[in-house]
N, C-alpha and C positions, 0 to 999 in steps of 0.2 A: 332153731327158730330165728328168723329175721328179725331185724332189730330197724324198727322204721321209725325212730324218732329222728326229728332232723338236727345235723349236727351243725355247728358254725365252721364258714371256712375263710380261710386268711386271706380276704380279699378287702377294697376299699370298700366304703358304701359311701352312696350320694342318694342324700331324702330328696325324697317325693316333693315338689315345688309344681305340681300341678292344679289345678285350681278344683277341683274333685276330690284330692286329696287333702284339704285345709278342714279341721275337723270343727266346725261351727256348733258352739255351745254359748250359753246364757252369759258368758264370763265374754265372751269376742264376738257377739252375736251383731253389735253396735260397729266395731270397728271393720265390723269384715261389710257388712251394709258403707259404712262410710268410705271405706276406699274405693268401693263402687261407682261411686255417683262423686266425682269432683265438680263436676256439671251446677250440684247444687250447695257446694259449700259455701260459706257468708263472704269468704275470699279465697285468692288465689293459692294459699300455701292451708296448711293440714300436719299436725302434729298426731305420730303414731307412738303412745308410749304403753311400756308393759313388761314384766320382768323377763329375767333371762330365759330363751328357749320357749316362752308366750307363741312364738307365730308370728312374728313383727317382720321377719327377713320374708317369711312365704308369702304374706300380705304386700308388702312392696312390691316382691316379684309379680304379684298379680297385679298390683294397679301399674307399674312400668309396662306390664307386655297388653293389658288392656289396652292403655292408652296409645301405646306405638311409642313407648319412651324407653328409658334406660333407669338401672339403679346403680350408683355409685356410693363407695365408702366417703364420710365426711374427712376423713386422713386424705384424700387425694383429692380434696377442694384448695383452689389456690384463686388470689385477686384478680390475677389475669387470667382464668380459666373460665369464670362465668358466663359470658356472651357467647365464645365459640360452642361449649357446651350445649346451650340452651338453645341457639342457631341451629341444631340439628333434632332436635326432637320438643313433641308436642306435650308431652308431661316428663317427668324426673324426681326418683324416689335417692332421697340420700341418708345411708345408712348409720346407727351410732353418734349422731349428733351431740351425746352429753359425755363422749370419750375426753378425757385430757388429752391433752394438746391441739383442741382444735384451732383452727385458724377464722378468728371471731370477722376478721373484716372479711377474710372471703367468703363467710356463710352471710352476713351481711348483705354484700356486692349481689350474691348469687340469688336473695329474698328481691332484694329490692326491682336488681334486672329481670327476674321472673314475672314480678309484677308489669312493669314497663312493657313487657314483652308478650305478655296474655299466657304465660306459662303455669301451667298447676305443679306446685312441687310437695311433695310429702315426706315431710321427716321424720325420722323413730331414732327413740330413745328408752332408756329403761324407765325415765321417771318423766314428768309435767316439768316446761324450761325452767320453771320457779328454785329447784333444784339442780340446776348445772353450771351455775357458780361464774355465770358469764360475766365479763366484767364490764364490755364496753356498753355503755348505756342504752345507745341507739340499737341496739341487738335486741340487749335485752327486753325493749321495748316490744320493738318486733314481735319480739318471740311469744311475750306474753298476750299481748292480743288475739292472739292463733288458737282458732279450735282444738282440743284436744279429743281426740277417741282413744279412750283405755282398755287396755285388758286385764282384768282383773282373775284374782284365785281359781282355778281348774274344781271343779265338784268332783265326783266321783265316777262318774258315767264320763268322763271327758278324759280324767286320768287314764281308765281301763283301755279308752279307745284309742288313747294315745299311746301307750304301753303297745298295743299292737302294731299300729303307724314306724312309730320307731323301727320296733323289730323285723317289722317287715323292709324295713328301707336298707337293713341288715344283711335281709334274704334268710331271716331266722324267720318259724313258726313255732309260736308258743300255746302251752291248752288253757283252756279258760279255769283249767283250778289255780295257774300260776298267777294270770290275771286278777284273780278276787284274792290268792292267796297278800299280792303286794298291794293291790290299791289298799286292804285291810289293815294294812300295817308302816308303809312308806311314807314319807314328809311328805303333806300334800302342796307339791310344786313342779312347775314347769321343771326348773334347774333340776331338782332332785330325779324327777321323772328319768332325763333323759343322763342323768348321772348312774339311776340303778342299769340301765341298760345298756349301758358301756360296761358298767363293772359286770354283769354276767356276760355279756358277748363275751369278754378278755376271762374270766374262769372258765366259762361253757370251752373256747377255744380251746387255753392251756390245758385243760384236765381230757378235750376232747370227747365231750359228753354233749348232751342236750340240756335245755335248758328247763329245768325241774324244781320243781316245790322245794326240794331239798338243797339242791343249790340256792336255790333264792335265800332260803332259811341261810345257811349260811353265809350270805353275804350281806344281809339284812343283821346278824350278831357279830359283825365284823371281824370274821376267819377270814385270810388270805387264803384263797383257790386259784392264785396265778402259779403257782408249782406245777401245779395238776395232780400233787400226790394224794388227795383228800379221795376220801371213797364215800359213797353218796348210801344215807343212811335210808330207814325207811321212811 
C-alpha cells in the first residue's frame, strides 16, 4: 500500500510576503486597512507595533512595494544616510525600531527629513514608542505623537489559518485533525504559533515522517523527536 502522506524535505523555506497571503483577522484587521491608505494618515510617519511573528514584516513589505518604496532594518540607519535614502523613493518602511542599539539621532534626522521631504515613512516595533526606552527627548517627542496601528492577540480561526500559512511556506501539508488538534491546546500566540511549527518541521524531518496528531502530541508534552528514534503511537 502507498504511503501518501507528505513528508518534510531538507530544504530552506521563504514565507509567502504576498499580499493575498496576509491573513486578515479582527486582531490586524485596522493595521492591515492602515498601511493602506498613508494618503490619509493625520501625518507623514505611522507607527506599526505588534508582537513577535504578528505580521508587522509582511505588512511593511506590503506598504514598501505599494508605495514604490523600500523597507530597511532600523540597525542600518545612520545620520548621514537619511536624505540620499529618502531621495530615491516615495514611501519607506523601517523595521525593528525598539531593537537596542538603535541609533536615536539617525531615526530622528531620518523622521524629521521625511517630513521636510513629503515622505511617508512607517515604523514597526513590537511595543507603542512609550516603551522603547528612548532617551533623546526630541525623538522621543516625535515618536510619541505618531499614530499607532496595533496588532493585538490571534483568536482561534486566525491561529488555525496560520498553522497552515506557515506550513505551507514549508511545502508541508498538514490534516485539519492536526489543525484543531493544536490550536486546542497551544499558547495562543503569534511567537508560539510559529515556534510549534519549527519544532515539528525539525521532528517530522529527523524521524522522517509526516506531520501527525501524534507527533504533535509529543511535542506539545515536550519529548525530544530530533533523534528520529520515537515511534508514533496511535
Amino acid at each position: 500500500m502507498s504511503d501518501d502522506r507528505q513528508l518534510p524535505l531538507a530544504f530552506g523555506h521563504v514565507p509567502s510576503l504576498a499580499a493575498d497571503d496576509f491573513l486578515v483577522a479582527p486582531c490586524n484587521a485596522r493595521a492591515h486597512e492602515w498601511i493602506g491608505a498613508p494618503a490619509l494618515w493625520p501625518g507623514p510617519a505611522s507607527i506599526l507595533a505588534g508582537p513577535a511573528g504578528s505580521g508587522k514584516t509582511h505588512l511593511a513589505h506590503l506598504f514598501a512595494r505599494s508605495g514604490g518604496g523600500v523597507l530597511v532594518s532600523a540597525a542600518e540607519l545612520a545620520p548621514d544616510s537619511s536624505r540620499p535614502l529618502l531621495e530615491s523613493v516615495p514611501v519607506l518602511a523601517v523595521e525593528d525600531c525598539d531593537r537596542p542599539g538603535l541609533d536615536e539621532v539617525a531615526l530622528f534626522h531620518l523622521i524629521n527629513q521625511g517630513r521636510e521631504m513629503g515622505r511617508f515613512l512607517l515604523l514597526t516595533a513590537r511595543a507603542a514608542p512609550a516603551a522603547w526606552g528612548v532617551r533623546l527627548p526630541d525623538l522621543r517627542s516625535r515618536l510619541l505623537a505618531m499614530p499607532v496601528a496595533g496588532i493585538g492577540a490571534p483568536d482561534d480561526s486566525l491561529l488555525a489559518a496560520l498553522l497552515v500559512k506557515l506550513f505551507d511556506d514549508r511545502q508541508l501539508r498538514i490534516g485539519e485533525d492536526v489543525v484543531h488538534f493544536l490550536v486546542g491546546r497551544m499558547e495562543r500566540s503569534f511567537a508560539a504559533c510559529a515556534g510549534m511549527v519549527e519544532r515539528l518541521d525539525r521532528a517530522a524531518l529527523a524521524g522522517r515522517r509526516a506531520v501527525t496528531v501524534p507527533l504533535a502530541r509529543r511535542i506539545l508534552e515536550g519529548e525530544d523527536e530530533d533523534d528520529g528514534s520515537g515511534t508514533e503511537g496511535p
